[in-house]
C-alpha positions as CSV (number, residue, x, y, z in Angstrom):
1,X,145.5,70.4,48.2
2,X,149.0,70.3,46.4
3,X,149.4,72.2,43.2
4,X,150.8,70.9,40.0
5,X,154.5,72.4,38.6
6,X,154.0,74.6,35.4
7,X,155.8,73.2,32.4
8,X,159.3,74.8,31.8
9,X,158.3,74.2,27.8
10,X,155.4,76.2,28.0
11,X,155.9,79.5,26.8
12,X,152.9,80.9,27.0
13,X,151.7,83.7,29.5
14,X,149.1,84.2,31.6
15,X,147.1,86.7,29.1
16,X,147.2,84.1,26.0
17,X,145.6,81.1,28.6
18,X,142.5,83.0,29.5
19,X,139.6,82.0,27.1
20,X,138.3,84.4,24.6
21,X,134.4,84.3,26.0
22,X,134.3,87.5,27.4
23,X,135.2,89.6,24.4
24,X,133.1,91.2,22.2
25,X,133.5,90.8,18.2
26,X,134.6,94.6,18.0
27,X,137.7,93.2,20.0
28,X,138.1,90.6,17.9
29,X,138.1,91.8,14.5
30,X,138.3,95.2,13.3
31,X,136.5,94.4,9.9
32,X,133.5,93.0,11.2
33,X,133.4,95.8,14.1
34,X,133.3,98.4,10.9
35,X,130.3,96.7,9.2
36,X,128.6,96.2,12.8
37,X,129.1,100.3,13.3
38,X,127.9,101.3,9.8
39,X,124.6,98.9,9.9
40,X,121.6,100.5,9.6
41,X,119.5,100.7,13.3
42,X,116.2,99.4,13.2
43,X,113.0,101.8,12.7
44,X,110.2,102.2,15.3
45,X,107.7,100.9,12.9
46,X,110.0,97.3,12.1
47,X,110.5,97.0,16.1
48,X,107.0,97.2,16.8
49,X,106.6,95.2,14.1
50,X,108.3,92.3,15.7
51,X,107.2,92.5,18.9
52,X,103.6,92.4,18.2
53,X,102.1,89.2,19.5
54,X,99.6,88.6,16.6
55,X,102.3,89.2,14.1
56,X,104.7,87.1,16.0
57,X,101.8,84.0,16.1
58,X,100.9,84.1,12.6
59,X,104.5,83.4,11.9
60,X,105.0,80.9,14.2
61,X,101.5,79.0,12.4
62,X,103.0,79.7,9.0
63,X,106.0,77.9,9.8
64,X,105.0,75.0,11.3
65,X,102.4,74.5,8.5
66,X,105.5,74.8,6.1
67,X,107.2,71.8,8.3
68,X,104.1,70.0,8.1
69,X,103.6,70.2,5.0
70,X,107.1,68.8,4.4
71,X,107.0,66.1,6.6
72,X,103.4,64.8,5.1
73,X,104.7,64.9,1.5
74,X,107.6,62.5,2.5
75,X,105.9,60.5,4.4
76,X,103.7,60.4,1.3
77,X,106.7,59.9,-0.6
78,X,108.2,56.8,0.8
79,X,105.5,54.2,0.1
């Protein structure tokens, strides 16, 4: 296997070519790190809330009755 020459042009060091995937937002932007830190947590009651099943499937029938709904009127619509 041979290995390809680095450009003498290229400037750049090894820190600014690795890809940005494994920071987190806090690293990337102090701002948006501050309104991350000062959001309000979640209650007990609102996390139960969304993980109950029940809940969970009545929302899921809700919403595809909404897309249905939307679809039929234009279909309905178009002749």
């Amino acid at each position: 296997m041979t290995a390809t020459p680095k450009s003498t042009d290229d400037a750049s060091t090894a820190a600014e070519e690795q890809p940005t995937v494994g920071l987190l937002v806090e690293e990337l932007d102090p701002v948006q790190a501050e309104r991350i830190r000062r959001a309000p947590l979640p209650t007990k009651q609102t996390l139960r809330r969304r993980r109950f099943l029940p809940v969970q499937a009545g929302k899921f029938v809700v919403t595809n009755l909404r897309i249905l709904d939307i679809v039929i009127r234009e279909k309905l619509a178009g002749h």
